[in-house]
Every structure is written in structure tokens, then in C-alpha cells.
C-alpha positions, -999 to +999 in steps of 0.1 A: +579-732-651+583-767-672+554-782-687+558-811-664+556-784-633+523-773-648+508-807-655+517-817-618+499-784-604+466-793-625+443-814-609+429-839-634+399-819-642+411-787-651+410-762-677+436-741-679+440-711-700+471-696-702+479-660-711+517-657-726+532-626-736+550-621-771+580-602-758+610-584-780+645-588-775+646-565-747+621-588-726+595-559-730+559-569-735+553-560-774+512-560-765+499-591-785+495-624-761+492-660-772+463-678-758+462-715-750+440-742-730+459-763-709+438-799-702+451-827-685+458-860-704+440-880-680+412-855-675+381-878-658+351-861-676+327-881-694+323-866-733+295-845-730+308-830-698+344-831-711+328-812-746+306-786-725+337-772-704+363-771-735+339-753-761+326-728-725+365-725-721+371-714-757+346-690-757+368-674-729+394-672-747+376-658-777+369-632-758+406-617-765+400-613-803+362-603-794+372-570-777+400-559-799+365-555-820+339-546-797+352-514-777+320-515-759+325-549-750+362-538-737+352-509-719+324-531-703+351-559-693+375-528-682+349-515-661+339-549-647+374-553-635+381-516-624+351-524-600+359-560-586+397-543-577+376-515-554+371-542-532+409-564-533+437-557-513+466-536-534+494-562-544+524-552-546+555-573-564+570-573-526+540-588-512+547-621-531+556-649-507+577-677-508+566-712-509+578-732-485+565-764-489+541-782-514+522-819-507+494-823-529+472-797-536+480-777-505+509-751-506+528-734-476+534-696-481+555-673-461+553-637-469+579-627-443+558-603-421+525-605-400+493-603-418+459-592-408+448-624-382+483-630-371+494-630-335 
């Protein structure tokens, strides 16, 4: 995705952090990641507000580098995680659907079979 195909996903107010994988010349994931905040140029917060949300943002992102040195910190985030998927439906790379259309900030899915509701 272009940067201008990000910026035109973000709504005005967002923080985005985004997760990029260093990859070898193979395309395989080498296991380091580069982590950066994504913030819109015409972002509407006031200062304080706009301060509050970058430095509660970075402190996300710190929390990479923070549990390469806490394992108990990891294990407690690994754990957190393990426990949240119990209750989410299995994804599978299949299960992606296709966007069909996007206006605004509503985007049309189809994922090509009937899901759980349909008729």
C-alpha cells in the first residue's frame, strides 16, 4: 500500500502504529521489526490532547524493546493474547475477502460464501 493509500484510510485523528517486518532476500521474515507512528498532517487535536495520545502511543511501541528485556513481561503479553484468541473465530489466509467497494470510511467486503447470519 502507498503512503497516500494510508493517509486516505486514516481518519484525521488517528494514531497509527505500524509493524514492518525486516525481511532477507528470500522475502522471509529475519525476526526484527521496524516500528513507526503514523499521524495525520492535519490531525484536529488541541496540544495537550494531541501530546497525551503521541507520548500514550509511544509507550506502545516501547513496549517491543520492553519485552525483548522483561521475559515476564512477554510471557505476561503472550499469555494475554493466547487468552483473548480462546474466544475469536480461527482466520484462515482463505477467509480474507475481497473489497468491493470503498466511500468514506465504510468498506464493502465479500468473502465469497455464507457466513453465520446469512440467508
Amino acid at each position: 500500500m502507498t503512503t497516500d493509500k494510508i493517509y486516505k484510510a486514516m481518519n484525521s485523528e488517528d494514531f497509527h502504529i505500524n509493524i514492518r517486518p525486516n525481511l532477507n532476500k528470500n522475502g522471509t521474515w529475519v525476526g526484527d521489526v521496524n516500528v513507526s507512528i503514523l499521524i495525520a498532517e492535519d490531525n484536529p487535536l488541541n496540544d495537550d490532547d494531541y501530546a497525551s495520545l503521541l507520548h500514550f502511543t509511544k509507550m506502545v511501541c516501547a513496549s517491543v524493546p520492553i519485552m525483548e528485556m522483561s521475559p515476564e513481561l512477554r510471557q505476561l503479553a503472550h499469555d494475554y493474547v493466547m487468552e483473548e484468541e480462546d474466544n475469536v473465530i480461527d482466520f484462515k489466509p482463505d477467509d480474507r475477502g475481497k473489497v468491493l467497494d470503498r466511500k468514506d470510511n465504510v468498506v464493502t467486503i465479500s468473502f465469497g460464501t455464507k457466513t453465520k447470519g446469512s440467508a
